[in-house]
C-alpha positions as CSV (number, residue, x, y, z in Angstrom):
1,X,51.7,1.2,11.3
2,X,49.6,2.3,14.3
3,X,46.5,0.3,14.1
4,X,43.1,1.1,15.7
5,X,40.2,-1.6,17.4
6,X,38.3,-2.6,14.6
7,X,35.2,-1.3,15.3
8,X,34.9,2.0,17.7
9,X,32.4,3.7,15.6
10,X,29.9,1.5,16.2
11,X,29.7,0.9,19.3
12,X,27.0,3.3,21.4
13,X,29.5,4.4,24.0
14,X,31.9,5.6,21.5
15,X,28.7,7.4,20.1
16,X,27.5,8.8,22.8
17,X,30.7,10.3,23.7
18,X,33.5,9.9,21.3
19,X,36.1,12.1,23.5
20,X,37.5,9.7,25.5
21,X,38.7,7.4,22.6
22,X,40.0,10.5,20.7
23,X,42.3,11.5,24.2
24,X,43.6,8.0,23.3
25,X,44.3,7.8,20.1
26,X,46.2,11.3,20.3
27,X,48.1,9.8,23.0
28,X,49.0,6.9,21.2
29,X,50.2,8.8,17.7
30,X,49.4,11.1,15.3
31,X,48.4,8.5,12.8
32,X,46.5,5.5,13.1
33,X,45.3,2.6,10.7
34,X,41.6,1.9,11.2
35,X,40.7,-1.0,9.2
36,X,36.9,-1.3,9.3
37,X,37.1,1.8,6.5
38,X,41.0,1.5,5.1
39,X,41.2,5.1,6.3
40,X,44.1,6.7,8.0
41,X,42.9,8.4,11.4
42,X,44.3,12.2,11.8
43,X,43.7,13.1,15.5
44,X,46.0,16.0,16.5
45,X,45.0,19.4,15.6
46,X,48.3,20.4,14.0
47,X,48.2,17.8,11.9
48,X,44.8,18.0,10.9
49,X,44.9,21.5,10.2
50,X,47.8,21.6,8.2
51,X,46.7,18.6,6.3
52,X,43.3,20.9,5.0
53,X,45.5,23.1,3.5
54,X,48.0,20.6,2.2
55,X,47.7,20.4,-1.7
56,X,49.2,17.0,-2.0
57,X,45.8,15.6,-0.4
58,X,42.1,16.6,-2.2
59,X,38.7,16.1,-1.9
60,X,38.4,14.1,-5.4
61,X,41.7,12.5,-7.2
62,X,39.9,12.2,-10.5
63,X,41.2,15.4,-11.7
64,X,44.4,14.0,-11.6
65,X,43.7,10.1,-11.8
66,X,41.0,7.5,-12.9
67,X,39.7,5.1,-10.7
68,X,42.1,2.5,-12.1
69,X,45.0,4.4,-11.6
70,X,44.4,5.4,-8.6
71,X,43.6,1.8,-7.0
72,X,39.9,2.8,-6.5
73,X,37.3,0.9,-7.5
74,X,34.5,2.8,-9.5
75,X,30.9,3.6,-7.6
76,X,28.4,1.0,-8.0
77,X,26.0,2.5,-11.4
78,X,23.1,2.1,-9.4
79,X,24.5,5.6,-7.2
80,X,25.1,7.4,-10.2
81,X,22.3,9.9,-9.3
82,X,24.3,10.6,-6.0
83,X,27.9,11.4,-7.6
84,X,26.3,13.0,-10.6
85,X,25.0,15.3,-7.9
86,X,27.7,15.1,-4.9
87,X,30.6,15.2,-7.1
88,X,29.8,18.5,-9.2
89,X,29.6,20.5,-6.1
90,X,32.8,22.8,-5.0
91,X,32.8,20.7,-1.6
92,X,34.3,17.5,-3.8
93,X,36.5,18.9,-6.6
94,X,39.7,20.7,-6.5
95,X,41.6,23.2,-8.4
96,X,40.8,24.6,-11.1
97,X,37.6,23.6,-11.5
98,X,36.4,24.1,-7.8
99,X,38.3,27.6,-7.4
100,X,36.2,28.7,-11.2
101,X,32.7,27.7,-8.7
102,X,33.9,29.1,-5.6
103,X,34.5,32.0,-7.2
104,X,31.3,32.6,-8.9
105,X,29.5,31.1,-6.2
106,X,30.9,34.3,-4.0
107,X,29.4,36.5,-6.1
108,X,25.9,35.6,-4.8
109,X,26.6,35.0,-1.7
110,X,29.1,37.9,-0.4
111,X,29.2,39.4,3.4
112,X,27.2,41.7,2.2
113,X,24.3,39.8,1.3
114,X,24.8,37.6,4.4
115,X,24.8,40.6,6.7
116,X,21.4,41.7,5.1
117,X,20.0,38.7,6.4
118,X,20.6,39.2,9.6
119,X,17.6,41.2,11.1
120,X,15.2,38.3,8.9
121,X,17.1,35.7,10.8
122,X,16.6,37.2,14.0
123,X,12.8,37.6,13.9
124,X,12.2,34.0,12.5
125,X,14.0,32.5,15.5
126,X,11.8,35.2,17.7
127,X,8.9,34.0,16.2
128,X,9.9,30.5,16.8
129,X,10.5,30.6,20.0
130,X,7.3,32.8,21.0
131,X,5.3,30.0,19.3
132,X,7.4,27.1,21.0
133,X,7.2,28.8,24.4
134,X,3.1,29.4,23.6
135,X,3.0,25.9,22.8
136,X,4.6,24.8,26.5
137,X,7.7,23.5,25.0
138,X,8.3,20.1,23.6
139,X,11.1,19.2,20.9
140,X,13.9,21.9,20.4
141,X,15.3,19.8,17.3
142,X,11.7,20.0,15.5
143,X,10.7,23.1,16.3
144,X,13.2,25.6,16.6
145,X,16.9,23.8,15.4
146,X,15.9,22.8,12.3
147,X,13.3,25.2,10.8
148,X,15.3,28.5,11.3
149,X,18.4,27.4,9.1
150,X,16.0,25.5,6.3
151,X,13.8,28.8,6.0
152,X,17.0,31.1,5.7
153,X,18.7,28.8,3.1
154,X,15.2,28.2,1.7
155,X,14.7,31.9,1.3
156,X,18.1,32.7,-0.2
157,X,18.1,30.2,-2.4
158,X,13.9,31.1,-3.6
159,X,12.1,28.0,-2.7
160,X,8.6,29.0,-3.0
161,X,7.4,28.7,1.0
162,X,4.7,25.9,-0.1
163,X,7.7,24.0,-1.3
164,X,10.1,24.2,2.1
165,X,8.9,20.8,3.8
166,X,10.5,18.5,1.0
167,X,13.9,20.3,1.8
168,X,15.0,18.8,5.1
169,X,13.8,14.8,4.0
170,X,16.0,14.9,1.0
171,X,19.2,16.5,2.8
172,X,18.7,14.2,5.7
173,X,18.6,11.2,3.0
174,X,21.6,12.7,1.0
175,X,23.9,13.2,3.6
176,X,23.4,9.5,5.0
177,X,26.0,8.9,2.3
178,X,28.6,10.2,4.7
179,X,28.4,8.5,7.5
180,X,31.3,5.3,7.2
181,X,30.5,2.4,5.3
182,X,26.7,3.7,4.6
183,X,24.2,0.4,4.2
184,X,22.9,0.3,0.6
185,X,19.4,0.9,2.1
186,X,20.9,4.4,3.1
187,X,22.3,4.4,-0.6
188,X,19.2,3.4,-2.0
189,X,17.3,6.7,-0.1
190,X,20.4,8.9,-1.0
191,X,19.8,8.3,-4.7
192,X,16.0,8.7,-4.9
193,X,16.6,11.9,-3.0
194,X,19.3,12.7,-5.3
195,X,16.8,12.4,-8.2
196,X,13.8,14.4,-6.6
197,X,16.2,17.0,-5.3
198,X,17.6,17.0,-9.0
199,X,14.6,17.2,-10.9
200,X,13.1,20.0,-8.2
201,X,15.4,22.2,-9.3
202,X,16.2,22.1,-12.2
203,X,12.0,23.2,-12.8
204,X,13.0,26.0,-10.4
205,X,16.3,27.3,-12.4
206,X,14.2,27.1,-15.6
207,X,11.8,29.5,-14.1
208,X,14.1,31.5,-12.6
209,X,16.0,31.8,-15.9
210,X,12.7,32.8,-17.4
211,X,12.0,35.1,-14.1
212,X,14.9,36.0,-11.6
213,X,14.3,38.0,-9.0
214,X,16.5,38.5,-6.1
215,X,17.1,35.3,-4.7
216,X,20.8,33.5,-5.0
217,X,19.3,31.0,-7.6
218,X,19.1,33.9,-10.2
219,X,22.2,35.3,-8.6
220,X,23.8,31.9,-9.7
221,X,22.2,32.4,-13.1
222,X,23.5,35.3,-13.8
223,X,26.8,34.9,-12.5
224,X,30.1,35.6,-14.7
225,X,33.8,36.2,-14.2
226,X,35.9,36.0,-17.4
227,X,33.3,34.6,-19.4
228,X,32.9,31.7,-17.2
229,X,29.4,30.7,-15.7
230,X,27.9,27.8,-13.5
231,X,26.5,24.7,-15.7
232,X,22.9,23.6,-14.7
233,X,24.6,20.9,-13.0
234,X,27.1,23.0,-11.1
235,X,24.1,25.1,-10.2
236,X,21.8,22.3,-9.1
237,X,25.1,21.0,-6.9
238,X,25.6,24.1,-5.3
239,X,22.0,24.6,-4.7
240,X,22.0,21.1,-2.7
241,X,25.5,21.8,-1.6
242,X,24.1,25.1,0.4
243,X,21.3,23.5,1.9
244,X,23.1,20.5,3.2
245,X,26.1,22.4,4.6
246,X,23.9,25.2,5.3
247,X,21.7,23.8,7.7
248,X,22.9,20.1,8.7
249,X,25.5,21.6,11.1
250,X,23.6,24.6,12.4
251,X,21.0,22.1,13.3
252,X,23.7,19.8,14.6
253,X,25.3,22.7,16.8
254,X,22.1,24.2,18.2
255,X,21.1,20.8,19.8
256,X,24.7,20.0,20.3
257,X,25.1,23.2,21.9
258,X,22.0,23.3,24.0
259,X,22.7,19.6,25.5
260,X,26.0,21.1,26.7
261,X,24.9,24.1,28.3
262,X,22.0,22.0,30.3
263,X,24.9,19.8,31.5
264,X,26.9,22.6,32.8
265,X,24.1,24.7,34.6
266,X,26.7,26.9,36.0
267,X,28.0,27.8,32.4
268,X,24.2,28.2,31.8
269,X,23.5,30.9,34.4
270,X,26.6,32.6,33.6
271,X,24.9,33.2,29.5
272,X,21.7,34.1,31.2
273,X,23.5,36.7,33.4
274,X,25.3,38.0,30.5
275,X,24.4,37.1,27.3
276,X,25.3,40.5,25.5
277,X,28.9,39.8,26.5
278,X,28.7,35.7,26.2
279,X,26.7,34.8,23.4
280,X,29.7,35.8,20.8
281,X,32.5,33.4,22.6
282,X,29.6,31.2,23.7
283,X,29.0,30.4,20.0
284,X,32.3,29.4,19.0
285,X,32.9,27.4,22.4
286,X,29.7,25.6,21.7
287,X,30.8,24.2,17.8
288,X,34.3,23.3,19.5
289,X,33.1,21.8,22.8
290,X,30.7,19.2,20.9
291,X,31.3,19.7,17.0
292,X,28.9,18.8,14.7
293,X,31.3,17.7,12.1
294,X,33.0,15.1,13.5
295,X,35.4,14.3,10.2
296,X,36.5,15.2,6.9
297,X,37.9,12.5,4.6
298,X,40.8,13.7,2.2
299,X,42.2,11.4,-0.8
300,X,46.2,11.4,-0.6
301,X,47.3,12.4,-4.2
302,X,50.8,12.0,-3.2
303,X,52.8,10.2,-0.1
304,X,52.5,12.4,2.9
305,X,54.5,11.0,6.0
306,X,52.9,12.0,9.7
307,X,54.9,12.0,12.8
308,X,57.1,9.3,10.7
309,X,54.4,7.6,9.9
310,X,54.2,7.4,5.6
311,X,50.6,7.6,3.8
312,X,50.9,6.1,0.6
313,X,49.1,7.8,-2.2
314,X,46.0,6.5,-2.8
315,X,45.2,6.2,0.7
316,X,42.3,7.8,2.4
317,X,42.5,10.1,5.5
318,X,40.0,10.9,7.8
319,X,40.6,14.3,9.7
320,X,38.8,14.4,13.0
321,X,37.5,17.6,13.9
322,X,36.2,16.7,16.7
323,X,39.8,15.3,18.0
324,X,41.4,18.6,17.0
325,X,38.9,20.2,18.7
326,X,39.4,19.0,22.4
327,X,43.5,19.1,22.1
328,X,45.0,20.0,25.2
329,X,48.3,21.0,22.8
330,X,46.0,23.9,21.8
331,X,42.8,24.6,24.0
332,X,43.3,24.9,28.0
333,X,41.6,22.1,29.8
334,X,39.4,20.8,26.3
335,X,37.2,18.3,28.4
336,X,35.4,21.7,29.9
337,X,32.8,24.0,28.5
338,X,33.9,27.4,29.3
339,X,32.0,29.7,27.5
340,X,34.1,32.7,28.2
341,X,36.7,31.0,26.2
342,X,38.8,33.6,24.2
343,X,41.7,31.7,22.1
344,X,39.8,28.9,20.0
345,X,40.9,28.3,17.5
346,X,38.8,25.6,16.8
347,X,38.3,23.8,12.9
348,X,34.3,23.4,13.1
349,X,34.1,25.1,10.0
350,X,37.5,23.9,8.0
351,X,39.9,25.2,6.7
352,X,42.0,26.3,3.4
353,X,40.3,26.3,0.2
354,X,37.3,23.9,1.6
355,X,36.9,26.5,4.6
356,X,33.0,26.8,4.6
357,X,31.5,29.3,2.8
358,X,28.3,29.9,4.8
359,X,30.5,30.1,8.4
360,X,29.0,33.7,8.8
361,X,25.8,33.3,8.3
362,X,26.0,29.9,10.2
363,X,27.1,31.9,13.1
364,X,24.9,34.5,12.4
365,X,21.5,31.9,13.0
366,X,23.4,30.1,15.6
367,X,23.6,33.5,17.9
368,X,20.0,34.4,17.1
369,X,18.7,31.2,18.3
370,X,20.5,31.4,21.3
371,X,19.5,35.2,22.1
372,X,15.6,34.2,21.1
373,X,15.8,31.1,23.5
374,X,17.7,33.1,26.1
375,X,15.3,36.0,26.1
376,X,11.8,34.1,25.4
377,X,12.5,30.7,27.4
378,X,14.6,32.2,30.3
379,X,13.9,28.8,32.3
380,X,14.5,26.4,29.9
381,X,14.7,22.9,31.1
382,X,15.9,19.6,29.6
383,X,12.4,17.2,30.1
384,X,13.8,13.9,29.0
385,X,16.9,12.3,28.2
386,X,17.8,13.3,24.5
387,X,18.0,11.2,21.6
388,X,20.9,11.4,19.5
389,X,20.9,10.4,16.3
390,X,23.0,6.8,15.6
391,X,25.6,8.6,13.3
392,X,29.2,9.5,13.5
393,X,29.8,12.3,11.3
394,X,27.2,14.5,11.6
395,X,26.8,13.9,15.0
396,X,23.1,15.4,16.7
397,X,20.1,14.8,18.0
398,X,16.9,13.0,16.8
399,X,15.2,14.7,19.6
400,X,15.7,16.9,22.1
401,X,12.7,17.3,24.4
402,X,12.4,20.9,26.9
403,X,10.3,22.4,28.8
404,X,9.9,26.2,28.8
């Protein structure tokens, strides 16, 4: 058994730049016992991307196990209001009950529909950037990252625009749940959010039921295949399921992305030469180079074994993305930024059945940020040192100050 230091994940180097320890832990094995969360450490890409599309691993066991069985210990009953609401969405449930909301789920929210929102998602990040750039700059995170991918997810989903600002507070509380070993004051605001989120829409989804209009909330409603429909709570889930996923890591990746390029000037000037030909690669290089999503935990359903190494079941693995993403087994020198970069196949956005849904129109806002800040803030400048965020899995920026 390959054992890890006991606590790399908390120490402000390792979060500042997590890289370095990644190089080492794929040089020291494919597989790695870290015992500060009993999880199994995945850091090749190989294996992590094979083990996203291995059914003998899933998201939840408790279609196939109860706690007991499974060695788990049940959730405190004071987070109920969490895994009512975490655990009914089609992120945390496997076959056949997650394939049944996928499916329907797709219905709203086909390419089609996605594509449509293209030219509204390109003159919102216009407009923020002409009123950032007429306000002299300040924070990119405040005023450009995160409102663009709350208003698109906001619009699609038919929040009323008076009702947008409670959105970001309650998915920033939410996803504080997955960071490792959360404090129970980061439970504590997980659950009330869970309950306000909750209760939000489930007014909205009555009046939608009462009068649907175009947005994916009626789409959701109305939604059959076989018979089949969404429950309120599979609807409510998938509401909070969108937004989360919908806009934590486009936020994430826009600062993520924009810290890169002002550490690499020459990669910079390159995008501002070019960006018709660069901003499409540029994208993608930016989610590997410095991934958002830095892990995704899988529960092992049955004994796996990983370069000889066995994983009993019942075990926990985290798959590190951001590991995967900087392997020099399958990216050319992974420590540089190289915008250009044509093979890359990186995991930012999953893979098998959990693949994210929303990758298009993720990459849709993240290219129409870039293009807005590109053409309205062609001297862009980094002002102070950024602020990152003390998380591990969703890995960003409190604040990232610019001048234009």
């Amino acid at each position: 058994m390959d054992t890890v230091p006991a606590a790399p994940a908390a120490s402000p180097e390792f979060l500042a730049d997590p890289y370095p320890a990644y190089a080492a832990l794929r040089d020291a094995g494919r597989a790695h016992h870290y015992a500060s969360t009993g999880q199994w450490l995945i850091p090749h890409h190989a294996d992590v991307s094979a083990l996203l599309r291995d059914r003998r691993l899933g998201r939840t066991y408790l279609h196939r196990f109860t706690h007991e069985e499974f060695g788990r210990a049940a959730p405190p009953p004071e987070h109920e209001p969490f895994h009512v609401l975490n655990d009914n969405g089609m992120l945390d449930l496997e076959a056949p009950t997650h394939t049944r909301i996928r499916r329907l789920v797709a219905k709203a929210f086909t390419p089609r529909t996605v594509e449509q929102l293209k030219p509204h998602v390109e003159e919102l990040a216009d407009r923020l950037v002409r009123e950032f750039v007429a306000d002299g700059g300040g924070d990119l995170v405040s005023r450009v990252a995160e409102p663009l991918p709350v208003a698109v997810i906001a619009e699609m989903l038919g929040v009323p625009e008076g009702d947008r600002h409670l959105l970001r507070p309650w998915s920033a509380d939410i996803c504080g749940m997955y960071e490792l070993n959360p404090a129970e004051e980061t439970a504590a605001r997980a659950v009330r959010a869970s309950i306000e989120f909750t209760a939000y829409l489930r007014e909205l989804i009555e009046f939608r039921r009462a009068r649907p209009g175009g947005d994916l909330i009626s789409g959701l409603i109305a939604a059959h295949e076989d018979g089949e429909s969404l429950s309120e709570q599979e609807m409510i889930s998938t509401c909070v399921l969108l937004l989360n996923a919908g806009h934590e890591a486009t936020v994430n990746a826009t600062v993520n992305g924009w810290h890169a390029l002002f550490r690499h000037p020459a990669q910079l000037a390159a995008l501002r030469a070019d960006p018709a030909k660069l901003v499409p690669t540029a994208v993608e290089e930016l989610l590997r180079y410095d991934t958002p999503l830095q892990l995704f935990e899988r529960w092992v359903l049955d004994d796996i074994e990983v370069g000889g190494v066995r994983i009993p079941r019942g075990s926990e693995v985290a798959l590190l993305f951001g590991s995967a993403n900087h392997d020099p087994a399958v990216f050319d020198a992974p420590g540089e930024l190289d915008l250009a970069r044509a093979d890359n196949p990186h995991i930012s956005f999953s893979a098998g059945i959990h693949y994210c849904i929303g990758a298009p129109l993720a990459r849709i806002e993240l290219a129409a940020s870039l293009r807005a800040l590109l053409r309205g803030a062609p001297r862009l400048t980094l002002a102070a040192e950024p602020v990152r965020r003390p998380n591990f899995v969703m890995r960003g920026m409190a604040e990232l100050l610019v001048e234009v």
